[in-house]
PyMOL commands that place a pseudoatom at each C-alpha (Angstrom):
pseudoatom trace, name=CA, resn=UNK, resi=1, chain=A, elem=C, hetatm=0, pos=[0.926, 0.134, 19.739]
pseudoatom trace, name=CA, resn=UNK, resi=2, chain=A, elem=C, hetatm=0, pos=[3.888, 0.493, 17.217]
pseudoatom trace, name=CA, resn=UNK, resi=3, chain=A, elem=C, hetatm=0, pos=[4.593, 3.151, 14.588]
pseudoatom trace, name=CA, resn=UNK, resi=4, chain=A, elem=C, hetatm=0, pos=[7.660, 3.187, 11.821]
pseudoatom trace, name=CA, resn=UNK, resi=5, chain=A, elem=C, hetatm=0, pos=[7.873, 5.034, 9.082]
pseudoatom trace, name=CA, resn=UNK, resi=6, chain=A, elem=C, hetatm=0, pos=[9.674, 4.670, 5.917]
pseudoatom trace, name=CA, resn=UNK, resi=7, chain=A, elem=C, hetatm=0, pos=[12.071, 7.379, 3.902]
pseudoatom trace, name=CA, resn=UNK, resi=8, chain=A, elem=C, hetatm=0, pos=[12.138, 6.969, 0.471]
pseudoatom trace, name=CA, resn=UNK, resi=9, chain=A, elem=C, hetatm=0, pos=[9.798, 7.871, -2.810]
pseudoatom trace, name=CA, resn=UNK, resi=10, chain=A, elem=C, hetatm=0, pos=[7.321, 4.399, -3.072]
pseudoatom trace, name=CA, resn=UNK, resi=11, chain=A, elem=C, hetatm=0, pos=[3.825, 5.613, -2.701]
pseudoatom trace, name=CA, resn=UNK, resi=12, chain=A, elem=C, hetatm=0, pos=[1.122, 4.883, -0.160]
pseudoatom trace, name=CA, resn=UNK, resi=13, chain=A, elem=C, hetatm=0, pos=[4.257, 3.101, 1.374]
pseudoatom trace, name=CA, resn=UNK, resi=14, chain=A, elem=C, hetatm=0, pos=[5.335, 5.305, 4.455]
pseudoatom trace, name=CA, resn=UNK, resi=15, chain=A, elem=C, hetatm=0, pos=[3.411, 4.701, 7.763]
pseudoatom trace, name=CA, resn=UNK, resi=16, chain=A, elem=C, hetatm=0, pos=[2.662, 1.487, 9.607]
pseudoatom trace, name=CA, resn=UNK, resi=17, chain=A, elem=C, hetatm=0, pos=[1.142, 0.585, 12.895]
pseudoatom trace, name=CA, resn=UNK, resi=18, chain=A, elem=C, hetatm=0, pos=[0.944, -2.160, 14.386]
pseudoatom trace, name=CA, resn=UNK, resi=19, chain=A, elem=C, hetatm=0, pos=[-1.142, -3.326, 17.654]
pseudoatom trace, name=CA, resn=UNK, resi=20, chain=A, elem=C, hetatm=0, pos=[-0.287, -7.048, 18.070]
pseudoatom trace, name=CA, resn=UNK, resi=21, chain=A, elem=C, hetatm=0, pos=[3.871, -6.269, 19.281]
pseudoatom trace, name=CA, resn=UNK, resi=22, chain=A, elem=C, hetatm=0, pos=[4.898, -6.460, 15.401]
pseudoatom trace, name=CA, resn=UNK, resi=23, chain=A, elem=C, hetatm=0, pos=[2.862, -9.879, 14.338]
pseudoatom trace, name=CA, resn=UNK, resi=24, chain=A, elem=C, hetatm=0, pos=[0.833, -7.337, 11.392]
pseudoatom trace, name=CA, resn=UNK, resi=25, chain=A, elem=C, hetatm=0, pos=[1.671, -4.184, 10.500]
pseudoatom trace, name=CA, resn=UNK, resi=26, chain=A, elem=C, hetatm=0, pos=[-1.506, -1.692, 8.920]
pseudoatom trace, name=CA, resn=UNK, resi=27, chain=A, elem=C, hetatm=0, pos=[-0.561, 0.630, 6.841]
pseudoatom trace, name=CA, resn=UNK, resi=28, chain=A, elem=C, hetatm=0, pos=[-1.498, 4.224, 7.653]
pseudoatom trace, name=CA, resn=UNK, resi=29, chain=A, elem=C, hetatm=0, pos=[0.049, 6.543, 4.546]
pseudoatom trace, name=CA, resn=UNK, resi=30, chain=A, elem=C, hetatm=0, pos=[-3.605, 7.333, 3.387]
pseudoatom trace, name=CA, resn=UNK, resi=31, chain=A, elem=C, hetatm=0, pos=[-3.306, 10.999, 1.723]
pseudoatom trace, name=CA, resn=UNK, resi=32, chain=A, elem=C, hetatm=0, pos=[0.353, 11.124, 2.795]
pseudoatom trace, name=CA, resn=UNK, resi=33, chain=A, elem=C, hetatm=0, pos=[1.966, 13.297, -0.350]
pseudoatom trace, name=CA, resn=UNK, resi=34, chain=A, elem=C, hetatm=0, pos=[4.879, 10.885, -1.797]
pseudoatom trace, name=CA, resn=UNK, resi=35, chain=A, elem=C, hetatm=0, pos=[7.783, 11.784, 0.018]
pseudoatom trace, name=CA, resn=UNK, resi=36, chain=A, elem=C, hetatm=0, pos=[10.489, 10.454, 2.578]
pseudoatom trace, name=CA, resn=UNK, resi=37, chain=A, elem=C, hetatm=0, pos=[8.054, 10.303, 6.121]
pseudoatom trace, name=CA, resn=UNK, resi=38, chain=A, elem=C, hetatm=0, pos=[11.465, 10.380, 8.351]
pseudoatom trace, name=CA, resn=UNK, resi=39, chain=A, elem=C, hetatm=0, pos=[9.738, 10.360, 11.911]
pseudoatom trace, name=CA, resn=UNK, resi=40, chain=A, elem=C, hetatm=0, pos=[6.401, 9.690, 14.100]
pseudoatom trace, name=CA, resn=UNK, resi=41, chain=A, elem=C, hetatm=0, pos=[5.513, 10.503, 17.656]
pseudoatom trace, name=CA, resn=UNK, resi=42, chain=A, elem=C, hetatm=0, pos=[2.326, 9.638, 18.871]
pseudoatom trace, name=CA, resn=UNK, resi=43, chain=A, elem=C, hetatm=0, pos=[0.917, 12.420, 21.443]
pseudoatom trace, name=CA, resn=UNK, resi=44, chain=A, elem=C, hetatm=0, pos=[-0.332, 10.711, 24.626]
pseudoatom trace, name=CA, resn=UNK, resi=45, chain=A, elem=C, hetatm=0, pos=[-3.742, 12.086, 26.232]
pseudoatom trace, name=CA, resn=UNK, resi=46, chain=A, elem=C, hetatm=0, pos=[-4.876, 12.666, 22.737]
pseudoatom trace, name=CA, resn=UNK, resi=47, chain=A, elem=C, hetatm=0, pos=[-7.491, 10.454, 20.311]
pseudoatom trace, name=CA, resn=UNK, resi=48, chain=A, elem=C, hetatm=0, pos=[-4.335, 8.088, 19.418]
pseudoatom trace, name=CA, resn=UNK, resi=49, chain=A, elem=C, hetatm=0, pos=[-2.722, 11.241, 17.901]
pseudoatom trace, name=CA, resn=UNK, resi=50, chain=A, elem=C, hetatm=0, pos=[-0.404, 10.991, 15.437]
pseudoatom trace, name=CA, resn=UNK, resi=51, chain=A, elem=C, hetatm=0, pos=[2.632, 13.715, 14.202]
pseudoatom trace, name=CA, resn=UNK, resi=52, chain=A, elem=C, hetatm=0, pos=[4.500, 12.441, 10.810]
pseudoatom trace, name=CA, resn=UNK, resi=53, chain=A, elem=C, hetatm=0, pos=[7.642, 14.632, 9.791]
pseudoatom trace, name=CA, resn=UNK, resi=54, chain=A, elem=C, hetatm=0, pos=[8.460, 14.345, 6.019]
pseudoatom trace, name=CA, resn=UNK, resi=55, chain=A, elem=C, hetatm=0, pos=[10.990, 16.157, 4.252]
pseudoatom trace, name=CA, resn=UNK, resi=56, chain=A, elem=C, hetatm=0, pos=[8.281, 19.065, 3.145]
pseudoatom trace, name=CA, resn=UNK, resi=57, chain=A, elem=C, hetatm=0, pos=[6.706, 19.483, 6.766]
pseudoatom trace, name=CA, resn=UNK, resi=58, chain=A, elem=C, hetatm=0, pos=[4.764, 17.683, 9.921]
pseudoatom trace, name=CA, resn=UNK, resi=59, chain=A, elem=C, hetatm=0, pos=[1.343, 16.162, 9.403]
pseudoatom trace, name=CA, resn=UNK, resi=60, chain=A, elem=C, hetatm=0, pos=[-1.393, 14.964, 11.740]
pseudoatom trace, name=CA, resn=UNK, resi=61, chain=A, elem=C, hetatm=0, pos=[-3.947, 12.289, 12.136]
pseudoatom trace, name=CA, resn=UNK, resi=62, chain=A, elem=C, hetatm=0, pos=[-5.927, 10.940, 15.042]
pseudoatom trace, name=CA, resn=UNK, resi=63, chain=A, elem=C, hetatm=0, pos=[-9.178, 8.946, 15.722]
pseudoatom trace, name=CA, resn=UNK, resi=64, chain=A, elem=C, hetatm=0, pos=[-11.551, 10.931, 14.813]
pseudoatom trace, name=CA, resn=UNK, resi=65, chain=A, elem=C, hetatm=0, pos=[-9.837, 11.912, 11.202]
pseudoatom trace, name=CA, resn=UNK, resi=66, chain=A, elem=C, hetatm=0, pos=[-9.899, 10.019, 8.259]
pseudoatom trace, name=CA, resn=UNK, resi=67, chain=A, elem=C, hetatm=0, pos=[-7.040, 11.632, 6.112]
pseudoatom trace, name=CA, resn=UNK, resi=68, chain=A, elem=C, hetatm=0, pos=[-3.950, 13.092, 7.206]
pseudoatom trace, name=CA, resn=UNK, resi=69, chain=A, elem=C, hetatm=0, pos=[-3.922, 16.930, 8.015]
pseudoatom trace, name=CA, resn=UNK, resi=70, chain=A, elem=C, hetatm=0, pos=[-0.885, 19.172, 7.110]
pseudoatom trace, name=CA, resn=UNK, resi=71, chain=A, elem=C, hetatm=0, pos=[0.303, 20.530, 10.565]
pseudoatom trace, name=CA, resn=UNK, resi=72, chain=A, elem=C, hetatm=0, pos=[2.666, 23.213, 9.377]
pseudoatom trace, name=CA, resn=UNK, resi=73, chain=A, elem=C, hetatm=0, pos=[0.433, 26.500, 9.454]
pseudoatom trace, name=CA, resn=UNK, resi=74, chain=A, elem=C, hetatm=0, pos=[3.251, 29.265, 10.982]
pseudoatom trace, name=CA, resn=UNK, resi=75, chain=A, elem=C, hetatm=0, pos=[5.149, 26.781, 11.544]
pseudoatom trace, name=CA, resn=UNK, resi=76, chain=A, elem=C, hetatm=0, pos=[7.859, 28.357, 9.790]
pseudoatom trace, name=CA, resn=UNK, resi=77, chain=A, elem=C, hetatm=0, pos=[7.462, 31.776, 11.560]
pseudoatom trace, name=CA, resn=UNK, resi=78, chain=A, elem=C, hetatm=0, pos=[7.944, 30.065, 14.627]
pseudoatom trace, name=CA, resn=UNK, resi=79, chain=A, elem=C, hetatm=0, pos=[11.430, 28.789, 13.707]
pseudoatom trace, name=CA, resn=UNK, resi=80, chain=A, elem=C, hetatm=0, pos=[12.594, 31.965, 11.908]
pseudoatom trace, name=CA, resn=UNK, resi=81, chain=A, elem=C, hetatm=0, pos=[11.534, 33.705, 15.545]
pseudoatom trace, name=CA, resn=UNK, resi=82, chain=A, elem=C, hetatm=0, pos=[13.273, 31.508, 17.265]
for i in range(1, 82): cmd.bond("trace and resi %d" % i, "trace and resi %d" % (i + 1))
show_as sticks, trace
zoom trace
């Protein structure tokens, strides 16, 4: 599987997938707010779990979700602590 993600302020027009090497790409923005997404990482040993960072915060999605989840709760504590 492939992932890319696109910066930039075009809505419902930030993450793709594809599972065929490139030949069709789906697009996976769903409920994505519309802002630059500036990097995936999918998190192996997980339901195909997915980690988006846009320029407000990270945001999650996996098989068994249908929207995209905001993944920053104390997120910023952590980084202040650290």
């Amino acid at each position: 599987m492939i992932w890319f993600t696109r910066s930039g302020y075009i809505g419902n027009n930030k993450v793709f997938k594809s599972t065929d090497g490139g030949a069709n790409w789906i697009n996976m923005a769903y409920n994505l707010p519309n802002i630059p997404a500036n990097c995936v990482v999918n998190q192996t040993g997980t339901n195909d779990g997915i980690y988006v960072g846009t320029d407000l915060g990270v945001y999650y999605i996996d098989n068994t979700l249908s929207s995209w989840m905001s993944f920053n709760n104390g997120f910023q504590t952590q980084l202040l602590m650290s």
